[in-house]
N, C-alpha and C positions, 0 to 999 in steps of 0.2 A: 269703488276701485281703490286698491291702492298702490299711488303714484309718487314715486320719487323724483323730485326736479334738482339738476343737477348745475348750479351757477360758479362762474368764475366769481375768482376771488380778491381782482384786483380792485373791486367797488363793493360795498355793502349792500343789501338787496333790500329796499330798492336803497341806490343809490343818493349818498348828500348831495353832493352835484350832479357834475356831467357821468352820465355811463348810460349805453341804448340798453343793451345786450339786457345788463342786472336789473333795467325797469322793467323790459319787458317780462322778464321772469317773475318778478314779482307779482306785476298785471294779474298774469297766469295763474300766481301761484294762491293767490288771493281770491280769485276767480272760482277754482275751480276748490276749495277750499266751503266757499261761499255753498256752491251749489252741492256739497257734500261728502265730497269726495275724502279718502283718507290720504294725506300729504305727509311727505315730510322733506324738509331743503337742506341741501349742504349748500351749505355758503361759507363765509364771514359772522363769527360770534357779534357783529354791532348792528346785521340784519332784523328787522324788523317784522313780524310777519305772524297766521294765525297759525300756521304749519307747523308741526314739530322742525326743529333748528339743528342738526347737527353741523359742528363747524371744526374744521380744521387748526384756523385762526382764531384771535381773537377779535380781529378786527381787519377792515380792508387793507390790501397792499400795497396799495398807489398811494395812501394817507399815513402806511406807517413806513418812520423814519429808519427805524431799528431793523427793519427787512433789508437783507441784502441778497435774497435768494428767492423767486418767487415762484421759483417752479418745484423747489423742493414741498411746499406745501401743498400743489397742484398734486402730487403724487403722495400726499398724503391722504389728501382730499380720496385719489381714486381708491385707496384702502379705506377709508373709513365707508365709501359704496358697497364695496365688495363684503365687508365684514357682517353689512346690512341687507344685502341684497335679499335672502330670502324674505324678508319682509313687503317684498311688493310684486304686485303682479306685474308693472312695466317700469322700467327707468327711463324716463327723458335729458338729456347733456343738452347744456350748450354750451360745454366747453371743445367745439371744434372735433378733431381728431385724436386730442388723449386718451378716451377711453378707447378705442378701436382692439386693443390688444388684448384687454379684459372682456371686451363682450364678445371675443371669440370663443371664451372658458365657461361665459356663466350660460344658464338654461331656462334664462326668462328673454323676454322680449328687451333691446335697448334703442331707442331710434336717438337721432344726433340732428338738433339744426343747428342748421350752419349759419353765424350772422354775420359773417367775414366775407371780405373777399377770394375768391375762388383764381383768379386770374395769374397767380405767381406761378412761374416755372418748378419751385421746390416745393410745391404742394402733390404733383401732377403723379409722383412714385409713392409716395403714403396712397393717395387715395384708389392708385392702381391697385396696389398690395391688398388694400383692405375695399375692395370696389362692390362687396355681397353685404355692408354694414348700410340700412337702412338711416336713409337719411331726408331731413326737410327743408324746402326753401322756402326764404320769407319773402320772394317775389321771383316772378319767372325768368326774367332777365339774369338773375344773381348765378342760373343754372348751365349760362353760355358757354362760358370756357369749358365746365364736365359734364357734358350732357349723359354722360354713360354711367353716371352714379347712381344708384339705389334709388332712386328718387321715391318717396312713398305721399307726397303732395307738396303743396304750397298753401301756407298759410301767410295770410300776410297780419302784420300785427295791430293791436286792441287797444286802448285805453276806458280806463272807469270811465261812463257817463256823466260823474257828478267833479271827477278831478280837475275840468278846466270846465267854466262856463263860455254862453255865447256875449261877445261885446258887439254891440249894434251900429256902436260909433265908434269908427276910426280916428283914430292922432292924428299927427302931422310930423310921422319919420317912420323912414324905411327899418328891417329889422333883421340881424344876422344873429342865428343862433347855434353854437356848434362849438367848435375846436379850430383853434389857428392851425392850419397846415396848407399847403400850396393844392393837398387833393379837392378840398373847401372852395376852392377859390375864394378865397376872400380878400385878393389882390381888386381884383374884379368886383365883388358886392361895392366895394368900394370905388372904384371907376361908374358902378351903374348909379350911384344914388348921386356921385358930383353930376352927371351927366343932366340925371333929373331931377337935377338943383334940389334936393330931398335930404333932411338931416338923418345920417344911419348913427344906430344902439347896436354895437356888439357886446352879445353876452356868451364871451368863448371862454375855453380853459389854453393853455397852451403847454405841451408836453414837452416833456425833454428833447424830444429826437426834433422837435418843429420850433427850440427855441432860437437855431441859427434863423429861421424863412420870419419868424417873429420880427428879431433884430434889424435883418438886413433888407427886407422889404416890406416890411408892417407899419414900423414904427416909425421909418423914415414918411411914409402915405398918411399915421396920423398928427404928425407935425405942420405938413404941409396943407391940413384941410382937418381946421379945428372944428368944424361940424360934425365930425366922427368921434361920438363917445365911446371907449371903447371902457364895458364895464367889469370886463371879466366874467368867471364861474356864476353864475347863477342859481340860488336851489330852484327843487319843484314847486315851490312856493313863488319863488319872483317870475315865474314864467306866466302869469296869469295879467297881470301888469304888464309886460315885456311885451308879450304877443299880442294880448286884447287891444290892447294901444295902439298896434304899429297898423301903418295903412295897410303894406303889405309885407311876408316873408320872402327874404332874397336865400335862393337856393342854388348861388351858380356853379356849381359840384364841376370838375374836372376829370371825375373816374365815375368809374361805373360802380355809384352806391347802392348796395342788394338793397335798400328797403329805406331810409330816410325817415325815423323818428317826429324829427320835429315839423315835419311836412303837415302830418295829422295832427301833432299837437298845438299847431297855428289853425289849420279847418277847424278845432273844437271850439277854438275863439272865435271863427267865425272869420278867420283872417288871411286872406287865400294868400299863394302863393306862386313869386314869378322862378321858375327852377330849369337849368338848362338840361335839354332833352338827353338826358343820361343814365343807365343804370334803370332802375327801377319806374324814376319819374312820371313815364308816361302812365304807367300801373296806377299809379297812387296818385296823380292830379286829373280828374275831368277838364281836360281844355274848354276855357272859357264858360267855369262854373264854381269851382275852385281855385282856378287861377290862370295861371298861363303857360305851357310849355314851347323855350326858345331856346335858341343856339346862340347866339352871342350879344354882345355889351348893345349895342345898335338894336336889337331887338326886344330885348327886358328892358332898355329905357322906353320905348315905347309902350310895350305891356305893361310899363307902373304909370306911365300916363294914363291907361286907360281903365286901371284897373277899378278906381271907383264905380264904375258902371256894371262890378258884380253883385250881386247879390251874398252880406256876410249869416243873412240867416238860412241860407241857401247852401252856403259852404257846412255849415254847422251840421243842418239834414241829411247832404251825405256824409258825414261823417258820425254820425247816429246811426246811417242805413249799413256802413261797410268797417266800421273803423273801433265796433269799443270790443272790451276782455269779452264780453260774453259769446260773442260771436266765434272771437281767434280761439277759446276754451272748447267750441263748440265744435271745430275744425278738431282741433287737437286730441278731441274725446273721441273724435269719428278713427280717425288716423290711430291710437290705442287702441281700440276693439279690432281695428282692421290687423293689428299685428299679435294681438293676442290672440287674435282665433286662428292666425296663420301658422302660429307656433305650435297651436291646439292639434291641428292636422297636422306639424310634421311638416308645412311648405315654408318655412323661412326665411330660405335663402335660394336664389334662383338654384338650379342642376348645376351649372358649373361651381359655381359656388359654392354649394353642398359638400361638392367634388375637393376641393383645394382646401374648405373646412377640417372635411375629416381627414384628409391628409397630415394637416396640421398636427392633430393630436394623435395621427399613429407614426408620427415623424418621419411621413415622404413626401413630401414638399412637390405637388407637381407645378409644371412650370405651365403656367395657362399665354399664351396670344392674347394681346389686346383685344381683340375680339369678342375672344371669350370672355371678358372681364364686362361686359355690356350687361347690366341687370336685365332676366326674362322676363 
């Protein structure tokens, strides 16, 4: 098959530090590469990969200083797709909602997952607009807020088998892995581990928009409790030490996260995780095999009290059984054929759908009911 994977370009694929979205693509891209497929990825010229490269950039946009415009490349990005497009039997995005307006035009399959949150008020008229564009979630929760989107599966996501090993013995300190932001909670990881007298390793990044909640409630919490290291960005190399070490991962998320990365990438070490019952969580942790899913600071101190009584070669197993590329490839390949032979027949897009498509291009715009916007 040939498949085009289509990565934002604010991290290099896969990414030097933090970025979920660009590993998992990568994961992907690598993956299905592996098992033969003909690839080729727009991304960032600094990506890495066995896929043919077409790249907009030279390099990612979160790392270069000389960018001041990052959606103009975005939309270069979606020309250099389109210039290519006959070159493939299906295109896969995971850049959100940009391409929507192109893959009204073109006359191959395009499906879109989504690895964002769904839940803002200013999302809710794009996706009504474009509500016939097939799309994938990476856990069933992520689907709440638009249940009436295109939905064409859920895949939840993979890593290599070989990228992190199992650690058998645990450290002695809890572990926070992610982004400084208030949706993190990581005011909280840090109240759970003082709680269970427990020394915590944060290895976050901290972005512009989240360098005020940094300053004014981070940094004043690591002054006051020098037991909390906090180390910064970590690559995918220091994550193997970081995690394999830590007794357990502190996940106490505050929003509702479509799918949590580092959740699986601590189970690969074998290193469960205590995560508050939010978002995707319960998807992606076996209570009380993996880890522990709780609701507040009084309840994950007790589930890191107990947590040594799980099994870390046990954690590792399920994440062999549900969790590496081969499997999320395997999903993915399914879901491809499933739109390629839909295109084959002619059913693409529900009847209303159909209806408000071709309108589109003989320029009578009908005006469809929420209703009607419900994929058939």
């Amino acid at each position: 098959m040939r498949i085009a994977q289509i990565a934002p370009l604010y991290e290099s694929v896969p990414p030097a530090y933090y970025g979920g979205t660009e590993r998992v693509v990568s994961y992907l891209t690598e993956e299905l590469v592996r098992v033969g497929h003909e690839v080729t990825l727009f991304a960032s010229g600094d990506s890495v990969t066995q896929a043919r490269l077409i790249s907009p950039c030279s390099k990612a946009l979160r790392l270069d200083s000389g960018c001041a415009d990052r959606l103009a490349y975005h939309i270069l990005l979606l020309e250099r797709v389109v210039q290519h497009a006959t070159e493939f039997d299906i295109l896969h995005s995971h850049i959100d909602y940009l391409p929507f307006p192109i893959s009204r035009r073109l006359s191959l399959p395009v499906v879109t997952t989504l690895h964002g949150r769904l839940d803002l008020q200013d999302l809710v008229p794009v996706y009504r607009e474009f509500s016939e564009m097939p799309v994938i979630s990476i856990s069933h929760a992520q689907r709440e807020p638009l249940p009436w989107l295109n939905w064409k599966g859920t895949v939840y996501h993979g890593l290599p088998p070989n990228l992190l090993r199992l650690e058998n013995r645990a450290g002695q300190y809890l572990a926070f892995l992610g982004r400084i932001s208030p949706e993190k909670g990581v005011h909280e990881a840090i109240e759970i581990a003082k709680k269970s007298e427990l020394p915590l390793k944060m290895a976050a990044k901290v972005d512009k928009q989240d360098q005020q909640y940094f300053d004014e409630v981070i940094q004043p919490l690591l002054r006051e409790n020098p037991w909390v290291d906090f180390i910064g960005e970590i690559s995918e190399r220091g994550k193997q030490e970081f995690l394999g070490n830590a007794i357990a991962l502190l996940f106490p998320i505050q929003w509702c996260e479509p799918f949590g990365l580092v959740q699986i990438e601590a189970m690969a070490c074998g290193t469960p995780v205590v995560a508050y019952r939010r978002g995707s969580v319960s998807e992606v942790i076996d209570e009380g095999i993996t880890g522990h899913v709780v609701h507040d600071v009084p309840s994950a101190v007790r589930a890191v009290r107990e947590i040594s009584r799980l099994s870390r070669p046990q954690c590792r197993k399920v994440f062999d059984a549900r969790f590496v590329a081969a499997r999320m490839a395997k999903d993915y390949l399914n879901i491809y054929d499933h739109l390629i032979d839909e295109m084959a027949q002619g059913g693409h897009l529900s009847g209303k759908a159909r209806e408000k498509s071709r309108g589109y291009h003989t320029g009578k715009r009908p005006v469809l009911r929420p209703s009607e916007l419900v994929a058939s």
